[in-house]
Structure formats: C-alpha cells, structure tokens
MILO-123564 format. One record per residue (C-alpha): residue number from 0; residue in one letter; chain; x, y, z. Coordinates in steps of 0.2 Angstrom, whole numbers. Each point is the difference from the previous one (the first is absolute). Example, Ala and Ser with C-alpha at 12.3 -4.5 7.8 and 13.67 -1.06 7.14 Angstrom:
// residues 2
{r 0; "A"; "A"; {62; -22; 39}}
{r 1; "S"; "A"; {6; 17; -3}}
This chain:
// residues 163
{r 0; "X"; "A"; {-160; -57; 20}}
{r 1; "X"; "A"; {-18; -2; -8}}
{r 2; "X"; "A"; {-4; 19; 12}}
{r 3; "X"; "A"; {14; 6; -11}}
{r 4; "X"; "A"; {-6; -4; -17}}
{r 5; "X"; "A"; {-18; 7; 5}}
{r 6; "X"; "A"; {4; 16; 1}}
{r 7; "X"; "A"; {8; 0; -17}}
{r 8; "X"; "A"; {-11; 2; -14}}
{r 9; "X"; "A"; {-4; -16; -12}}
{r 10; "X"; "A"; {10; 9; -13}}
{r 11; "X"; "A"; {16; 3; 6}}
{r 12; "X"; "A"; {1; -18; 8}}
{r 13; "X"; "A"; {11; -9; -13}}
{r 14; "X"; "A"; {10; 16; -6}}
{r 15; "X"; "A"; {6; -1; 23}}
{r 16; "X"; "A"; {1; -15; -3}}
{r 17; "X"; "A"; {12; 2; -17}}
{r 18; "X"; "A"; {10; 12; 8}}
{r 19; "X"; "A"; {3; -13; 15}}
{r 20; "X"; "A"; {6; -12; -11}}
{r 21; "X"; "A"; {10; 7; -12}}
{r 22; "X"; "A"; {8; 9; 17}}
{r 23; "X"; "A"; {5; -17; 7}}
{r 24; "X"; "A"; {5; -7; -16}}
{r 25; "X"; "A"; {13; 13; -3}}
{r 26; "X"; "A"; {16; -7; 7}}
{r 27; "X"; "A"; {-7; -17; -6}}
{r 28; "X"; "A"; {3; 5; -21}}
{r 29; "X"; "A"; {17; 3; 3}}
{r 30; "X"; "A"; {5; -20; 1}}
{r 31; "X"; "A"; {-3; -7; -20}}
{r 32; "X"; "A"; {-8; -16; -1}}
{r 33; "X"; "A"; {14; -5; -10}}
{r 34; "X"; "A"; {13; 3; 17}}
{r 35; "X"; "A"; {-9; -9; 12}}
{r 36; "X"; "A"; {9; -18; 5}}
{r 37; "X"; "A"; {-9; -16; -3}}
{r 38; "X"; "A"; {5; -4; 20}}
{r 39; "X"; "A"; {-11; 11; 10}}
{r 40; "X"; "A"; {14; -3; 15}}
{r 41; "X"; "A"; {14; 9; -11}}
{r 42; "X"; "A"; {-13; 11; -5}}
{r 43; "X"; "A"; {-3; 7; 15}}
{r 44; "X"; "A"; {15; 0; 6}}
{r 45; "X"; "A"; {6; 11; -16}}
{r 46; "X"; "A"; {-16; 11; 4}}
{r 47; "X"; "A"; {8; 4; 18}}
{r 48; "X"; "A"; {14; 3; -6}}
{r 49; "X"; "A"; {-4; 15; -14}}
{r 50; "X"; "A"; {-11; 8; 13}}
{r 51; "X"; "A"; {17; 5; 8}}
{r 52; "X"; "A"; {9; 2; -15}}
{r 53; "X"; "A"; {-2; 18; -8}}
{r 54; "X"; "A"; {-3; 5; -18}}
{r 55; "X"; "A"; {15; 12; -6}}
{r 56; "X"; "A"; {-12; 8; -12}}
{r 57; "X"; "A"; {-15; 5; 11}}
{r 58; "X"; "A"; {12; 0; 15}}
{r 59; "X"; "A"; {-12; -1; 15}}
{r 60; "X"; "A"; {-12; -16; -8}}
{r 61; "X"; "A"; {7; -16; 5}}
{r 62; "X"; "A"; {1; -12; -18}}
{r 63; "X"; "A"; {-14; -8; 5}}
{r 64; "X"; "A"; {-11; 13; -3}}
{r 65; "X"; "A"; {9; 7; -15}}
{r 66; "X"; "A"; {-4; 1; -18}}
{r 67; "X"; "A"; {16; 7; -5}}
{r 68; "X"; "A"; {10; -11; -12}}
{r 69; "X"; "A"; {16; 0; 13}}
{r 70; "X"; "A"; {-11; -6; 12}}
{r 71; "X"; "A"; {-5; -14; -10}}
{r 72; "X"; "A"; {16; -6; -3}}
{r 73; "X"; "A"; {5; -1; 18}}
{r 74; "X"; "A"; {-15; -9; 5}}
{r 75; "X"; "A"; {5; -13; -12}}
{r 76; "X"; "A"; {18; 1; 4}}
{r 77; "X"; "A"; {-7; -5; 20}}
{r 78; "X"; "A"; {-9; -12; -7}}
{r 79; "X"; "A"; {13; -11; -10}}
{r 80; "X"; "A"; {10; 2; 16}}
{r 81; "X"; "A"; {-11; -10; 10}}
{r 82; "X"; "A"; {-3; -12; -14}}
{r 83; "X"; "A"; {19; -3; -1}}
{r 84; "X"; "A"; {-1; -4; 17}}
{r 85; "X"; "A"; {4; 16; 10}}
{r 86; "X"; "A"; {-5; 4; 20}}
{r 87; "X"; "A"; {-10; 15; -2}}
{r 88; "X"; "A"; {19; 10; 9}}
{r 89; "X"; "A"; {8; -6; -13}}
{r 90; "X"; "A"; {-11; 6; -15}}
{r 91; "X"; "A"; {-2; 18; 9}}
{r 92; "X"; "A"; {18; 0; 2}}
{r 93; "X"; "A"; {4; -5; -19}}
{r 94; "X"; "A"; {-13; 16; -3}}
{r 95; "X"; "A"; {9; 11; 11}}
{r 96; "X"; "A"; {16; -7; -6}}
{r 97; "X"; "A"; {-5; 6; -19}}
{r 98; "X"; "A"; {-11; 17; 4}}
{r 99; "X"; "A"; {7; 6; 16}}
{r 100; "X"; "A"; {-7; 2; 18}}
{r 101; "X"; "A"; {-12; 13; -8}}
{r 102; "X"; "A"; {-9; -14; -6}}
{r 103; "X"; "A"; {-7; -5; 16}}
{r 104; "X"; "A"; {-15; 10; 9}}
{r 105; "X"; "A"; {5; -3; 15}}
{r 106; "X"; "A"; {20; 2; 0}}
{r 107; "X"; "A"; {10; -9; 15}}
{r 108; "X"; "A"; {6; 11; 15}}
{r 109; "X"; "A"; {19; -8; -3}}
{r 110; "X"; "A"; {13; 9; -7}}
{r 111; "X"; "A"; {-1; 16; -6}}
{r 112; "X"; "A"; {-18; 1; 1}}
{r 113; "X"; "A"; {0; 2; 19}}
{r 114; "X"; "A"; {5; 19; -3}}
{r 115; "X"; "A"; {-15; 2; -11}}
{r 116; "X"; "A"; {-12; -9; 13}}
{r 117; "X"; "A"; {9; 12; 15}}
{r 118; "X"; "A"; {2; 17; -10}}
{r 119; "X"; "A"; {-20; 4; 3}}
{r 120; "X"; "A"; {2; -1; 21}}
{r 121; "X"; "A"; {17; 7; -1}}
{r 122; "X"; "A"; {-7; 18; -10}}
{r 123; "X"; "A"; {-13; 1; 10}}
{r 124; "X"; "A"; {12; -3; 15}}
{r 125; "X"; "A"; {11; 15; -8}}
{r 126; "X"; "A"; {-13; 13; -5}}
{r 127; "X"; "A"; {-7; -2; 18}}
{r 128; "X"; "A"; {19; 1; 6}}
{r 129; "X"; "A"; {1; 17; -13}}
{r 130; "X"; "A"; {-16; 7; 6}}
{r 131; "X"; "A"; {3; -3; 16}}
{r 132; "X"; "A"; {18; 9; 2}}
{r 133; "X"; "A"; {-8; 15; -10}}
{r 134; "X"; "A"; {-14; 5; 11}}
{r 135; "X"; "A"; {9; -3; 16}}
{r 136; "X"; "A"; {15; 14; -9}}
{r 137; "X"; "A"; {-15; 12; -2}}
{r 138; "X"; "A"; {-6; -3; 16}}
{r 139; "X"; "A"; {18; 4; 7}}
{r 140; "X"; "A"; {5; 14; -11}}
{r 141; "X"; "A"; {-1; 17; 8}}
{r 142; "X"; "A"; {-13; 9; -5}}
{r 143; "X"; "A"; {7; 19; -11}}
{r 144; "X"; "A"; {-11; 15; 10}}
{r 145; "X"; "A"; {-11; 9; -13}}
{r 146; "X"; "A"; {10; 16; -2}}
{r 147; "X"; "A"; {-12; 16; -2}}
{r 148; "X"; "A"; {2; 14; -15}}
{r 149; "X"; "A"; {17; 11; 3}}
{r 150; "X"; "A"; {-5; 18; -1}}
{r 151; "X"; "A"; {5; 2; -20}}
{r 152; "X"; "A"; {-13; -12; -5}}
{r 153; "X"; "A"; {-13; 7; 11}}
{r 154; "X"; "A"; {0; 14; -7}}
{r 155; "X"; "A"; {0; -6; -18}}
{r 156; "X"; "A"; {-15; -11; 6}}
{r 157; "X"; "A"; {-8; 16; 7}}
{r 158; "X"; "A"; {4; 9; -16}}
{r 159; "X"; "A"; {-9; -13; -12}}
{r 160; "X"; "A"; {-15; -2; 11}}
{r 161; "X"; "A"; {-1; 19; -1}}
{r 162; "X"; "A"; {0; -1; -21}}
C-alpha cells in the first residue's frame, strides 16, 4: 500500500483519502443512532434482515441503506418485531403480510412467482423457436425468376435514355 501513496502527490493524500471514507460510510448514515438496539445480537440480526428488505420509495436500495422516511419506518417496524420476541421468518413475514411480496429483494420462486423467474428462458426459448421457423421458410420458399423488360417498356426506356 505505502508503493501506492508514493506516486500520489503530498497534496492530494487526504482529499483520496476523504473520498475513500466518505465512500465506505455511505450506506453506514442510513441507520440513525436513535434506531440501533441496545442488544447488539437483535441488532444485527434486524441489520440482516433490512439488507433484504427493499425500500418502496427508492425501489432497488434495501432499507438499510435508505434515507427515505418509509424506509425508516420499516427498519423500526423489523425492529420492534424482534424485540417482541419475533424469529427473523416471522418478522419478514409480518412485513410482507403488511407491504406485499414487493417488499422483499429477493422474492420467493413459490407461487405465482415461478412464471416471473421462468418467462426470461422461456422468451428466449420462443424467439429462437420464431427465428428459427422463419429462416428455414426463406430457405425453402421458391425462389420468383427475375422477369426481364416486356417490349413496351423497352422501348420507353430506350426513349428516355434518348431525351
């Protein structure tokens, strides 16, 4: 690491060295001081549990790295599951019961959902099946023979040219 920080100059050092910090903090602001449980074994329990739980304001950030009020809410709603005693299933499931399966980040492949997971492989199955059938009825159809000038349009063609 020191042949890294050699090459830059003295300068620039702490602003690097700012930007790294501030870059590994990020996700790190989203949790108040005020949310985190005095039991770090709850704690991190409710920390695995938001990293799978989604923010329904900025949809692809799980609630543990959001800063959105909504996400706020459910991070303290996980939390006063557990406290009251919930399994981590059980507190997911009450999320899911209240906000829907969109909630999670990962959804379940039961149900429904198995036609979501399959219809990727199954349109790129078709279009092949598509493409496949359509150049093989090109290659059979019969090919039209190119049909020369009858004698009227040669001589209108000879005509123009002639102009």
């Amino acid at each position: 690491m020191s042949g890294f920080w050699r090459g830059w100059r003295g300068k620039t050092r702490p602003y690097v060295a700012a930007l790294v910090a501030v870059l590994l903090a990020g996700p790190v602001m989203a949790v108040q001081p005020d949310e985190v449980l005095d039991d770090p074994v709850l704690e991190g329990r409710a920390r695995e549990l938001s990293k799978d739980l989604r923010c329904l304001v900025c949809r692809n950030e799980s609630i543990d790295e959001s800063n959105a009020d909504l996400a706020r809410d459910l991070r303290l709603l996980v939390r006063e599951r557990l406290v009251e005693g919930d399994s981590d299933e059980e507190a997911v499931d009450f999320i899911v019961d209240r906000y829907g399966e969109y909630v999670l980040l990962r959804p379940t492949t039961g149900g429904a959902n198995w036609l979501l997971w399959a219809a990727g492989p199954l349109m790129l199955l078709l279009a092949g099946g598509v493409g496949y059938g359509y150049l093989r009825g090109r290659a059979r159809a019969p090919r039209l023979a190119e049909a020369g000038l009858s004698a009227d349009e040669q001589e209108r063609v000879r005509r123009i040219l002639d102009e």
